[in-house]
C-alpha positions as CSV (number, residue, x, y, z in Angstrom):
1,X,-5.3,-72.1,-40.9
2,X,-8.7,-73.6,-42.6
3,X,-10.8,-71.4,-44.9
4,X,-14.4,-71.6,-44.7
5,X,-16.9,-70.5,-47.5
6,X,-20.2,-69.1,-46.5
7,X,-22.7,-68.7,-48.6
8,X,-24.8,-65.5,-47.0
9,X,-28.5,-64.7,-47.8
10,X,-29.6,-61.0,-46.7
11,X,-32.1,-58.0,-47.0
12,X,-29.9,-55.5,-48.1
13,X,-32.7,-52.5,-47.0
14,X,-30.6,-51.8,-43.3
15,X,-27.4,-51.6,-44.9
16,X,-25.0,-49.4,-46.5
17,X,-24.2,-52.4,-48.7
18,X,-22.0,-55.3,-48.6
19,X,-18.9,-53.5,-47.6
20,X,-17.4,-52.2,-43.9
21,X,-18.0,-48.7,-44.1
22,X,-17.7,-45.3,-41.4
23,X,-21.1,-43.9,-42.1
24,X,-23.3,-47.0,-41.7
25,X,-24.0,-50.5,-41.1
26,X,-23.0,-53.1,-43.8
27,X,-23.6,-56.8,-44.4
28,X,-19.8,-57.5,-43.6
29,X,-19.9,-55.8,-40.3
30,X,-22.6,-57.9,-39.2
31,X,-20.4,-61.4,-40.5
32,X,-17.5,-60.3,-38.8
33,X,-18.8,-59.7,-35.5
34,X,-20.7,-62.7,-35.5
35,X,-17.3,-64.4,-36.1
36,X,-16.0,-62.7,-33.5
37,X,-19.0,-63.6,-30.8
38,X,-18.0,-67.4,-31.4
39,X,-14.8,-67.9,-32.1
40,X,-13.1,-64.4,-30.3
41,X,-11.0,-63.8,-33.6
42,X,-11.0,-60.4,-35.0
43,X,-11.1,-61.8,-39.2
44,X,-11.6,-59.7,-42.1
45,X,-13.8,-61.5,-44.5
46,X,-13.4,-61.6,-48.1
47,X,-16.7,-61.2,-50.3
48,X,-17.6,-62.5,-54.2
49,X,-19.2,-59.4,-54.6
50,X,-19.7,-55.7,-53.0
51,X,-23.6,-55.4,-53.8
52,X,-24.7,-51.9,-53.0
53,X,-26.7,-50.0,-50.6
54,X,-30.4,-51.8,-50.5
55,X,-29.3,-54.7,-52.8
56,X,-30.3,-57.8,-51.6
57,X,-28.6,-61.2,-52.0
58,X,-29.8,-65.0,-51.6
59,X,-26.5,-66.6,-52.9
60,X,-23.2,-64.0,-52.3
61,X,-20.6,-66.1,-50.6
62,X,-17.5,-65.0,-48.7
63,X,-14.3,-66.8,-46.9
64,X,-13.1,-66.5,-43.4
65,X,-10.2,-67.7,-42.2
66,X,-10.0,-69.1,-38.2
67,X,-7.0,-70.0,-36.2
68,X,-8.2,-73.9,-35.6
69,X,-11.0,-76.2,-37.2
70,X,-14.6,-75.9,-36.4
71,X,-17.2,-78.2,-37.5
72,X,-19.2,-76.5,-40.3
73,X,-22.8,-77.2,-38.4
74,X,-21.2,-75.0,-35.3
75,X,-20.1,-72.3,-37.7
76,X,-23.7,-71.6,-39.2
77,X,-25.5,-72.1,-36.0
78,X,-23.7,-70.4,-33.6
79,X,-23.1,-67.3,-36.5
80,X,-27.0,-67.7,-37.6
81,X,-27.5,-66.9,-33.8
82,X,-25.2,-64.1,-33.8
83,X,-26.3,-62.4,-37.0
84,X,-29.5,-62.0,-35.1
85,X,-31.6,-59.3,-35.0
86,X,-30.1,-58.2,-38.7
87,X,-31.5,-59.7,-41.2
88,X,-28.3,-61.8,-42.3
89,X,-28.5,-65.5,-42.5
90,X,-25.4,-68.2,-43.3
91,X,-27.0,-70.4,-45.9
92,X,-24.3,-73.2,-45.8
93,X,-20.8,-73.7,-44.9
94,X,-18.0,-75.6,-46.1
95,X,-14.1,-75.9,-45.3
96,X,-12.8,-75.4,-48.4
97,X,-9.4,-76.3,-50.5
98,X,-5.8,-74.7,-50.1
99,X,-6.2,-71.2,-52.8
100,X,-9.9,-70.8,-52.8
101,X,-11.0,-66.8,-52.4
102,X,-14.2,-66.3,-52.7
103,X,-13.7,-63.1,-55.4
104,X,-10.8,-64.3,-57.2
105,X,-11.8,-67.9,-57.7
106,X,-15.3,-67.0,-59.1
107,X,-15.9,-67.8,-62.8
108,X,-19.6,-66.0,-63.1
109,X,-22.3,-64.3,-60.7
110,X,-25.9,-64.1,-61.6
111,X,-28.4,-61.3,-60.3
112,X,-32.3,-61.5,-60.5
113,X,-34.3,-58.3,-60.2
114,X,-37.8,-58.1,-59.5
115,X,-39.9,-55.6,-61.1
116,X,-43.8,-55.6,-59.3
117,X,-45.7,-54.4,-62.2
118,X,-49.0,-53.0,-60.9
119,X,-50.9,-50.3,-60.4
120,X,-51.7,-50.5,-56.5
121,X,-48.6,-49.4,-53.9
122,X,-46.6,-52.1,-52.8
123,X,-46.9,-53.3,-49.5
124,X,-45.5,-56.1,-48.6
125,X,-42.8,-56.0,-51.9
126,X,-42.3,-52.4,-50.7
127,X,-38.6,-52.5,-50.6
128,X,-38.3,-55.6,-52.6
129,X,-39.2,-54.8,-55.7
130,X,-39.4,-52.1,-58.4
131,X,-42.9,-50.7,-58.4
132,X,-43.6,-50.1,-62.3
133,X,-47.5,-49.1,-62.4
134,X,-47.4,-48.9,-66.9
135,X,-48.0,-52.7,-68.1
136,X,-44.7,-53.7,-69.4
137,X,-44.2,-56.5,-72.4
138,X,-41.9,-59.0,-70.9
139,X,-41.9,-60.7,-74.4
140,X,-40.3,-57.2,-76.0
141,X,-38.1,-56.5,-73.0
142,X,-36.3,-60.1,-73.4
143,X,-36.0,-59.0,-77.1
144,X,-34.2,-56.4,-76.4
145,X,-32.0,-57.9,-73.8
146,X,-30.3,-59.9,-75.9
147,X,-28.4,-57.2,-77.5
148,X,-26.7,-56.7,-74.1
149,X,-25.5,-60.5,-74.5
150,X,-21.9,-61.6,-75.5
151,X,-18.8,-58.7,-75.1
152,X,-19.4,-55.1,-75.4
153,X,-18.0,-52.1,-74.3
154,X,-20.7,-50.9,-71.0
155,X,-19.7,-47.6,-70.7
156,X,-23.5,-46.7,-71.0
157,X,-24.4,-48.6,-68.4
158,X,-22.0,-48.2,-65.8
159,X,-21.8,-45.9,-62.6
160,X,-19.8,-42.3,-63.6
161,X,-17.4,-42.9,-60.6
162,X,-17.3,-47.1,-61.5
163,X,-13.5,-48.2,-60.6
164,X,-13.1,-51.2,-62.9
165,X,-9.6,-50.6,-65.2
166,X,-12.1,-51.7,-68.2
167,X,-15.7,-51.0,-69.5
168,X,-15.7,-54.1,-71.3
169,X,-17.7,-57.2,-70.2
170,X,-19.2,-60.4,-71.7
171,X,-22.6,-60.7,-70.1
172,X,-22.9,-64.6,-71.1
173,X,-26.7,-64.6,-70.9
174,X,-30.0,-62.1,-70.1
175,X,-33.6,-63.3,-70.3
176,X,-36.6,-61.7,-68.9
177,X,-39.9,-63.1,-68.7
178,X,-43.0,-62.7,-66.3
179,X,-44.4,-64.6,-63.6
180,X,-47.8,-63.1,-62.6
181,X,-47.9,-59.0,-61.7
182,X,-43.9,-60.0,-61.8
183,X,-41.5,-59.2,-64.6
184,X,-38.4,-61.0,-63.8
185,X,-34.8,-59.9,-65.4
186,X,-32.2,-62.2,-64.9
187,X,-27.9,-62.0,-66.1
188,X,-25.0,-63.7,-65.7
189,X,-21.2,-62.7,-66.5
190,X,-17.9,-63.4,-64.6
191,X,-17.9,-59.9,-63.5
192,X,-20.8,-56.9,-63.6
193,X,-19.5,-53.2,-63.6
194,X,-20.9,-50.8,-61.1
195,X,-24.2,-49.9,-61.6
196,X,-24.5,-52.3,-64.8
197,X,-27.4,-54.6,-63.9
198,X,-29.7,-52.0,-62.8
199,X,-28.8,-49.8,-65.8
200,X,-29.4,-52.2,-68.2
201,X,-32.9,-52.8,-66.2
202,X,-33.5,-49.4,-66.5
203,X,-33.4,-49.1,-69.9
204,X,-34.7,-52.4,-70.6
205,X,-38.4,-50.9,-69.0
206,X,-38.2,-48.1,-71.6
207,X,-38.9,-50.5,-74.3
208,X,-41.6,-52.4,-72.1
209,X,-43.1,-49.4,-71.8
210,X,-43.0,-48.7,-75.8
211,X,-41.0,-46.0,-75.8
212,X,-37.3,-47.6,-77.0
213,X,-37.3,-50.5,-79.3
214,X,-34.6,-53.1,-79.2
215,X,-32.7,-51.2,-81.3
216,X,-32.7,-48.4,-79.2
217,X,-30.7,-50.7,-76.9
218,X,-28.3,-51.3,-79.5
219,X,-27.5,-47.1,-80.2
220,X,-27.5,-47.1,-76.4
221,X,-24.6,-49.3,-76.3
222,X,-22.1,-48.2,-79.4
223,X,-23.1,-44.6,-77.5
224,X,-20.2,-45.5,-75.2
225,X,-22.1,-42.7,-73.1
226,X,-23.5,-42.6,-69.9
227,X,-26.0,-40.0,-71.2
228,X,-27.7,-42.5,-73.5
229,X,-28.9,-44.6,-70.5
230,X,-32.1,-44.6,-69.6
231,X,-33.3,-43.9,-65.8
232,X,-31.6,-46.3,-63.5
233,X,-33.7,-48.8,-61.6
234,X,-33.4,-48.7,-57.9
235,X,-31.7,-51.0,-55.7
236,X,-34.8,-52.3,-54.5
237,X,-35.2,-54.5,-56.7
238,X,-31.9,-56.3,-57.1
239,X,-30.7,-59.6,-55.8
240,X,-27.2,-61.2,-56.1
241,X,-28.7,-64.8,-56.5
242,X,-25.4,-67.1,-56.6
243,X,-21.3,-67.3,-57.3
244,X,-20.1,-70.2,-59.5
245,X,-16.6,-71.3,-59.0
246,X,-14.2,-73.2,-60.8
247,X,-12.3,-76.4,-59.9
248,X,-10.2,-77.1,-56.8
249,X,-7.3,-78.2,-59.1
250,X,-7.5,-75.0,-60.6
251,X,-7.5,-73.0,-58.1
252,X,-4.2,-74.8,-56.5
253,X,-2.6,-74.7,-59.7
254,X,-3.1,-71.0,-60.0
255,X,-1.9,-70.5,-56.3
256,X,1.0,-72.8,-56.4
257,X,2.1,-70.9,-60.0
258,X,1.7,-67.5,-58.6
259,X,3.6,-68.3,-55.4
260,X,6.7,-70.3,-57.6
261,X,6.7,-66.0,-59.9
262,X,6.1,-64.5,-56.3
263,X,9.9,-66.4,-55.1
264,X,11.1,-66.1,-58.3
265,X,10.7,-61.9,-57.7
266,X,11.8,-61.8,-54.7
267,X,15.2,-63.7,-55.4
268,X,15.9,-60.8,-58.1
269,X,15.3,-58.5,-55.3
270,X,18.6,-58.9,-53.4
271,X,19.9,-56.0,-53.2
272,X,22.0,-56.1,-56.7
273,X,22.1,-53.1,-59.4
């Protein structure tokens, strides 16, 4: 059964976010039916990330798994022409090797959010980027980011109800720096916790606004309190921008040793006390 990755590009305003859900429409809905429409299989796809409702993406990937081989030029143009009218487009697709997933095998994911940093209303930004109308200092705001850089405990900047076992994360690098009426904030890590980029955004605009300092940042942090975090930015703004993976011979190593513990478990399981 071949594997495909997809690399997916989407306006995440529609949606509920990336994942299926009961109350609305989500980005994986769309994928899946669009599967369906050409192929007739009913798949579940599996996604590097499960961005939020109104979170945007130009780079999240997922894997698919169909019944029999299609060329990879069919795939995006017969699920590019299914997607349609939702505003969900397959970038590229590639058959990929024996123990790739699209979560698991991910080594880092970098987001980007935009920050339109006048005083007029947005128009055509209006759901695309944060609308800050006080001049922010780019220059101070990528000061202070790099106190969010190497492993730290995030418990100020996650979500209350965040899931992950851990609050600790090693955000390999944050800069920030501004392109026009843009301030642009971009990260990297192998994993983000809910809520942690637009957190850290949040806070971030208090000290281009003058009123935290870098080191304000830094208290923030060894807080380890959600109630030292600034106002969280909106979703509008935020764009999961691309998934880096690691090696094919990794990834078949990792299968082939997990699958060698998996028999060795189940032999032990026989039925003996």
């Amino acid at each position: 059964m071949p594997r495909y990755k997809l690399t997916v590009e989407y306006d995440g305003r529609p949606f509920c976010g990336w994942q299926r859900q009961a109350n609305g429409p989500s980005v994986q809905a769309v994928i899946e039916r669009a599967i369906k429409a050409f192929s007739g299989e009913e798949v579940t796809i599996g996604g590097a990330g499960r961005t939020d409702t109104g979170v945007h993406a130009t780079g999240q990937v997922c894997h698919a798994d169909l019944s029999k081989p299609w060329p990879v030029k069919t795939i995006m143009g017969a699920m590019n022409f299914h997607c349609q009218p939702d505003p969900v487009v397959i970038l590229e697709a590639e058959e990929m090797h024996e123990g790739f997933d699209a979560r698991f095998s991910a080594i880092r994911r970098s987001y980007r959010y935009r920050i339109h940093n006048r005083v007029p209303p947005l128009t055509h930004q209006r759901g695309l980027a944060w609308h800050v109308k006080p001049d922010l200092d780019a220059e101070a705001m990528n000061a202070a980011a790099q106190e969010f850089v190497g492993h730290h405990d995030f418990t100020t900047f996650r979500h209350s109800r965040c899931q992950a076992k851990s609050p600790e994360k090693t955000l390999e690098d944050f800069r920030v720096y501004r392109e026009g009426e843009f301030v642009i904030a971009e990260c990297s890590s192998r994993s983000f916790l809910h809520n942690q980029v637009r957190s850290m955004v949040g806070s971030l605009r208090l000290v281009g606004e003058g009123k935290w300092r870098p080191g304000d940042i830094t208290k923030a942090l060894a807080a380890r309190d959600r109630k030292a975090c600034g106002p969280v930015a909106p979703a509008d703004g935020l764009y999961l921008t691309r998934v880096d993976y690691r090696s094919a011979e990794l990834d078949r190593e990792l299968m082939l040793d997990w699958q060698a513990r998996k028999a060795v478990m189940e032999a032990g399981d026989d039925g003996e006390e």
